[in-house]
C-alpha positions in Angstrom: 96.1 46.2 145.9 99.0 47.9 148.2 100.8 49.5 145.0 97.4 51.1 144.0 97.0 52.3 147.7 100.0 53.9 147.7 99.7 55.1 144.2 96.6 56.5 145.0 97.7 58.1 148.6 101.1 59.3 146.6 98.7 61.4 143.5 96.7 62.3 146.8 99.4 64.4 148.5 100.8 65.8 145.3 97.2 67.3 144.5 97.2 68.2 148.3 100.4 70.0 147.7 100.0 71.3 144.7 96.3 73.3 145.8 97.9 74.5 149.1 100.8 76.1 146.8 98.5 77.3 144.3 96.3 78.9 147.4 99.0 80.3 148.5 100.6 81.6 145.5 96.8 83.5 144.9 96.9 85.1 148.4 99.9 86.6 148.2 99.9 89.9 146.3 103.7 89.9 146.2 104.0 86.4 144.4 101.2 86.9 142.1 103.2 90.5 140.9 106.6 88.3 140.3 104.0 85.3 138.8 101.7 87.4 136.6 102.1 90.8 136.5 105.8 91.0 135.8 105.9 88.5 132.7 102.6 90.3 131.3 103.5 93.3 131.3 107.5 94.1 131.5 108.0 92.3 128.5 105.4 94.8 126.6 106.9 97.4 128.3 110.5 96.7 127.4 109.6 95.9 123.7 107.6 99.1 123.4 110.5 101.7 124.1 112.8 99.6 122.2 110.3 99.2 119.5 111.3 102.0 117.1 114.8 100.0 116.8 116.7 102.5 116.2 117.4 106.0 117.5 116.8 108.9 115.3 117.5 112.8 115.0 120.1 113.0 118.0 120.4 116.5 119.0 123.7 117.9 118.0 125.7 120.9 118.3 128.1 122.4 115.4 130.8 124.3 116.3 131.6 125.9 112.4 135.0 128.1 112.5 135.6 127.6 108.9 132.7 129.2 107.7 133.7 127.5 104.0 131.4 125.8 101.4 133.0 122.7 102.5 131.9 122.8 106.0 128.9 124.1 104.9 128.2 121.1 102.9 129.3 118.6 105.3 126.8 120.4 108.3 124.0 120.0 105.6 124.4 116.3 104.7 124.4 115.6 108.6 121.3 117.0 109.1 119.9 115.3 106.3 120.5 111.9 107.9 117.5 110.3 109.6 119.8 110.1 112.8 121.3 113.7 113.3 119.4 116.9 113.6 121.7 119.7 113.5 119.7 122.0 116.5 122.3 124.5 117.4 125.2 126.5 116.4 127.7 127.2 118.9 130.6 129.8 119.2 133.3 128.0 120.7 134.0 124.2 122.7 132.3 125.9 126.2 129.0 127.5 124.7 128.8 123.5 123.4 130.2 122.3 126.4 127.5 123.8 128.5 124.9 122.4 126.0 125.8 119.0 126.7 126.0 119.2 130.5 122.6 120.4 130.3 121.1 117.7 128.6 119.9 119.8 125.3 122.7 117.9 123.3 124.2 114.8 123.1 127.3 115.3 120.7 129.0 118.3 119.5 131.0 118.4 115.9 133.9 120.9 115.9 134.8 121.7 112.1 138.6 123.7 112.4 139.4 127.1 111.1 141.6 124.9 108.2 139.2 122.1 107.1 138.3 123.5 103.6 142.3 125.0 103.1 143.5 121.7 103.9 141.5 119.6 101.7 141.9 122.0 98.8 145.8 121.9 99.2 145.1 117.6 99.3 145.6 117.5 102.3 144.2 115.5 105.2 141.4 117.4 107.1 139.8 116.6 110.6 136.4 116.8 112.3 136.3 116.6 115.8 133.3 114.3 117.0 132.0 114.8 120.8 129.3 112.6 122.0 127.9 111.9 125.1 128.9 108.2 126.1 125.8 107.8 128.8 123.2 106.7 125.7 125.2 104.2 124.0 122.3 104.1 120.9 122.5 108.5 120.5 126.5 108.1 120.3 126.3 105.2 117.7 124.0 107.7 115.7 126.3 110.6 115.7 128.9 108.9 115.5 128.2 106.6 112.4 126.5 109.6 110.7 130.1 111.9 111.0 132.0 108.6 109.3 129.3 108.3 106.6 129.1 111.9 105.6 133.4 112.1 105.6 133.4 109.1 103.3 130.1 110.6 100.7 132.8 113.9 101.1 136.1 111.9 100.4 134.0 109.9 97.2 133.1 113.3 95.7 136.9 114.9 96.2 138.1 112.0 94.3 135.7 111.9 91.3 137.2 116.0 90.9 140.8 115.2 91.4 140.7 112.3 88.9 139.3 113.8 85.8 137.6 110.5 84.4 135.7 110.7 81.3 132.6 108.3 82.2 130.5 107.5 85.3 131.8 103.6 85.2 135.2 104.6 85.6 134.0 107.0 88.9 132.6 104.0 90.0 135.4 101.7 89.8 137.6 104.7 91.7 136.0 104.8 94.6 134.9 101.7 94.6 137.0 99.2 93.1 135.6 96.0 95.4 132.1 96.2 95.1 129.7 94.6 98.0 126.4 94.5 99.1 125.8 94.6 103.0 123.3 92.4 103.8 122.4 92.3 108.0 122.3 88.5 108.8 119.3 87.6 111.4 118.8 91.1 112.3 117.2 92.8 109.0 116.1 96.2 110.8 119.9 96.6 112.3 117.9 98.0 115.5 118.4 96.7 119.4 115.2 95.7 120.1 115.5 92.6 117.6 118.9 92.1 118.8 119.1 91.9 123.1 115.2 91.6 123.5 114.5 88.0 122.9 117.1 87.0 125.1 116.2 89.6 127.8 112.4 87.5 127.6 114.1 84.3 128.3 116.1 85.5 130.9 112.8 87.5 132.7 111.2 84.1 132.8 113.9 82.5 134.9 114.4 85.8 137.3 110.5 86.4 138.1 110.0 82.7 138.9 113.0 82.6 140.9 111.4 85.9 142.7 108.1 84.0 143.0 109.3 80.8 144.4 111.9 82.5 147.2 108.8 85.3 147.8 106.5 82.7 148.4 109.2 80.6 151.1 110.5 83.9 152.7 106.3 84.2 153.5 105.7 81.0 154.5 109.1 81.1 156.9 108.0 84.5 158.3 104.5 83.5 159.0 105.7 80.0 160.9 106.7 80.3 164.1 109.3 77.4 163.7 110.2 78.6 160.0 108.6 75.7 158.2 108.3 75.8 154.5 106.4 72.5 154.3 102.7 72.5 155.9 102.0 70.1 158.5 98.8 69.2 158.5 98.6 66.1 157.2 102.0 63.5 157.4 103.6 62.4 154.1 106.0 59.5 153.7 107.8 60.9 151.3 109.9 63.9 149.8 109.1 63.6 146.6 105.5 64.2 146.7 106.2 67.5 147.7 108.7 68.1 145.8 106.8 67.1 142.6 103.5 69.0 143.9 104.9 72.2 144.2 106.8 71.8 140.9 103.6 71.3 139.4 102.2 74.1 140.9 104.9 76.6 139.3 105.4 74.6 136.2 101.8 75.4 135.3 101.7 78.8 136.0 105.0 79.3 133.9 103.5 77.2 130.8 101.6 80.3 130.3 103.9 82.8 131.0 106.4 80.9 129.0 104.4 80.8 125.7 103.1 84.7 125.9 107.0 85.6 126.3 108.6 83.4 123.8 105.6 83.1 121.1 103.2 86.5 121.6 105.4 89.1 122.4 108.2 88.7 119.8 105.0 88.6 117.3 103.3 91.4 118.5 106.7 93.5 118.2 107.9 92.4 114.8 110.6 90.7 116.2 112.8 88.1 114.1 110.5 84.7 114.7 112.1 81.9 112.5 111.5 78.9 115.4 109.3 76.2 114.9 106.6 76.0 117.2 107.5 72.1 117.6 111.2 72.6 118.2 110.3 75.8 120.7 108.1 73.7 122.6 110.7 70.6 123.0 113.3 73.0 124.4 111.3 75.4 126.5 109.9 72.3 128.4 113.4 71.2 130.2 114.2 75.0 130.3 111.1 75.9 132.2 111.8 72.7 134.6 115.5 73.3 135.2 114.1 76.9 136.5 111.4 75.8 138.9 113.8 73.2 140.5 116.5 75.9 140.5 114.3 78.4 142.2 113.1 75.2 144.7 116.8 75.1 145.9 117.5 79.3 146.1 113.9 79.7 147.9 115.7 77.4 150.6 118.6 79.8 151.4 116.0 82.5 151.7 115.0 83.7 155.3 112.8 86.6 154.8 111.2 87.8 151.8 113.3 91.0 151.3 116.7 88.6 150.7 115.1 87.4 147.1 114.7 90.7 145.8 118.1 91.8 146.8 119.8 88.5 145.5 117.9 88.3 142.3 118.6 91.7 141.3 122.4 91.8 141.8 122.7 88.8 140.1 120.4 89.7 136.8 123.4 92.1 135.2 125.8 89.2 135.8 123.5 86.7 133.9 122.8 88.8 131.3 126.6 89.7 130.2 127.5 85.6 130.8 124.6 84.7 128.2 126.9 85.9 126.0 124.3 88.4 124.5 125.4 91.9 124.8 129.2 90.7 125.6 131.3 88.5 123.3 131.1 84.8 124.8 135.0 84.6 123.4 135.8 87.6 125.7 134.5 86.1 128.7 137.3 84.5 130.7 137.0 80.6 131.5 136.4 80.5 135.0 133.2 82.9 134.4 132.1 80.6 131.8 132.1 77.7 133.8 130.0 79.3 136.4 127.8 80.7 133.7 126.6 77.2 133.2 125.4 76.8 136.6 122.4 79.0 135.7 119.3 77.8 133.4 119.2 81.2 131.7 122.8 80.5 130.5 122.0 77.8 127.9 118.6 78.9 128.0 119.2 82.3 126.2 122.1 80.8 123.8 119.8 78.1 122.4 116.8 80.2 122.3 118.5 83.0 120.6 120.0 80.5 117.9 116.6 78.9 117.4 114.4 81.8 117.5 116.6 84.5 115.4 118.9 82.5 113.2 116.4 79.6 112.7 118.3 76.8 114.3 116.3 73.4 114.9 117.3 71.2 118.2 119.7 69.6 116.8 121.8 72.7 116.3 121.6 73.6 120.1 121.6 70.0 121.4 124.6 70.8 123.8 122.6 73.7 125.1 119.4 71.5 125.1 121.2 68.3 127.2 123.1 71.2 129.7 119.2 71.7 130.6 118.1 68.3 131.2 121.4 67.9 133.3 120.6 71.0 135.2 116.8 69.8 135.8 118.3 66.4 137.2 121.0 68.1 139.4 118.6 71.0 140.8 115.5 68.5 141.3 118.2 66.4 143.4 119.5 69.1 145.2 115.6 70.3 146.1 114.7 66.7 147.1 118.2 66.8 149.5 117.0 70.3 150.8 113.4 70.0 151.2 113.9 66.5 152.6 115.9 68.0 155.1 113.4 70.6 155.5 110.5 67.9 156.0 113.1 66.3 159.1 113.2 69.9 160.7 109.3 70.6 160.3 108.6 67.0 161.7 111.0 67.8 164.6 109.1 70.9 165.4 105.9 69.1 165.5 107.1 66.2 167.9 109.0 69.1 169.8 105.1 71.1 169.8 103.4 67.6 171.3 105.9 66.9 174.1 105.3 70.7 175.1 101.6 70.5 174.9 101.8 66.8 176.7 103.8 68.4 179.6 101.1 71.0 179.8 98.4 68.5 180.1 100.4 66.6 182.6 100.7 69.8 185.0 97.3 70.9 184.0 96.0 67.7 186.0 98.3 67.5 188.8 97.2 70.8 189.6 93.6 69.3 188.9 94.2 66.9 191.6 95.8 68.9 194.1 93.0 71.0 194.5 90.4 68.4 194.7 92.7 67.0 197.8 
């Protein structure tokens, strides 16, 4: 009968727990924007500017002084590009120059006085290409379109210089190793398909880490001894709270987890080649390793403000050591090793494989066990803290009754002197 006492009294203060963190998590405007409002609607927001995938018709100045057919010809295939739209003609470099520091531009081509005597005399010919570095999608545009239009350019100058007889032989001239180019997991070529997914998987991690820390900066400032752990009742042990409030967030993030890794990549188009079984087995230790991992940072938090300020400085970091928009070969050792230290590290490197190049768990198994070791290691480390936490909070109170005993105590001395 005691071991179904106690496993009675033990599901009793874990449901305690878990409705006096889900109270609290409703009241507080600021934790329900990190807990709902931020994963509903920055996702849609992110994936709706980037959903066009790529950029087209960059604004771009041409600064002609050949005045040929040739330059002619190469300003006209530019514009005909679905990136580049030839909007102005400029004089000279400072007429262009003054275009671009105003915004109306964001690359200038310069075409030399001897681009068409150069080529017709077989020589090599230059185009200068200017672009404006701030928007790295408008420079890839303008850029990529200059390169492509040269080469159309060179093809043509070649089939005239030659003097083949049939089209097959022009073929085999410029073109002697024929390929087809085929993009691999990323059919549209765009960024949106590419960085997006990852950037969902990573959100999850940051907002709940924002929640949890929010809600124990609130719950610090509003106790006068800077309790995290409420009071009212006495619990015998650490782990009931631990696991309550775990519940608490792991429920809430269940959702959030399954409109950011399953709906939004659908609504958007994006590649979706995971199965839902496979997705499911690895967001569950991914979604625990957070919760614990925003248990032990919501610890180090004093006031409410220090979460927002940690959280973002540390987001850029995360992203590049995903390994996502930097090379994972390029990043040194050492900042690989402490890469690992975060959930969103394997988190984004397994989803990525599974969800975009169709991977099963068994391809990211190293990435899936890294999880369950970080859930283990954080929900130790939040049991050592919290347990430390419930000593100080329990020190408070005794410290509260001797106070409010020595009050009594003087209360009726006092009584009794003025009835003598």
């Amino acid at each position: 009968m005691s071991i179904f006492h106690n496993l009675s009294e033990t599901i009793q203060d874990m449901c305690y727990i878990w409705r006096y963190e889900m109270k609290q998590v409703l009241r507080d405007e600021g934790v329900l924007i990190f807990f709902v409002i931020v994963p509903l609607v920055y996702p849609l927001l992110y994936s709706w500017i980037y959903n066009n995938e790529v950029v087209r018709n960059v604004p771009v100045v041409v600064i002609d002084d050949d005045h040929s057919s040739l330059s002619r010809q190469f300003i006209r295939e530019c514009d005909a590009s679905p990136d580049v739209s030839i909007t102005y003609h400029a004089s000279d470099m400072d007429e262009a120059q003054m275009l671009m520091s105003r915004q109306i531009v964001r690359a200038v081509y310069w075409i030399p006085s001897d681009f068409s005597e150069r080529l017709l005399r077989m020589e090599q010919a230059h185009v200068s290409v200017y672009c404006d570095m701030s928007l790295m999608l408008a420079y890839k545009a303008a850029y990529q379109t200059a390169v492509n239009v040269s080469q159309h350019m060179n093809t043509e100058l070649q089939i005239k210089l030659t003097g083949n007889y049939t089209e097959r032989e022009d073929q085999i001239l410029v073109r002697p190793l024929d390929y087809d180019d085929v993009p691999v997991f990323n059919p549209s070529g765009g960024y949106g398909s590419f960085i997006l997914p990852g950037v969902l998987v990573l959100i999850l991690q940051q907002t709940l880490v924002l929640g949890i820390g929010l809600a124990a900066g609130t719950a610090r400032e509003r106790s006068r001894f800077g309790d995290l752990i409420p009071m009212e009742r006495p619990y015998r042990g650490v782990l009931r709270i631990v696991f309550g409030k775990a519940l608490c967030y792991f429920m809430i993030y269940c959702v959030a987890g399954a409109w950011l890794t399953v709906i939004v990549p659908r609504l958007f188009s994006f590649p979706t080649l995971v199965r839902w079984e496979h997705l499911l087995t690895f967001m569950f230790p991914y979604i625990l390793a957070c919760v614990f991992f925003g248990m032990v940072i919501s610890c180090m938090v004093r006031y409410r403000e220090n979460v927002m300020l940690l959280v973002i400085f540390i987001s850029v970091p995360l992203l590049f050591m995903t390994g996502l928009s930097w090379p994972q070969s390029n990043i040194p050792g050492a900042w690989q090793a402490v890469a690992w230290l975060f959930p969103s590290t394997p988190g984004v490197r397994g989803f990525i494989r599974m969800n975009s190049m169709g991977a099963t768990i068994d391809d990211v198994v190293t990435e899936y066990n890294v999880l369950w070791v970080q859930t283990i290691v954080y929900w130790t480390l939040a049991c050592l803290v919290y347990r430390h936490q419930l000593r100080l909070s329990r020190q408070h109170v005794h410290e509260r009754l001797d106070i409010m005993k020595r009050k009594l105590v003087v209360r009726r001395l006092l009584h009794k002197r003025k009835k003598a």
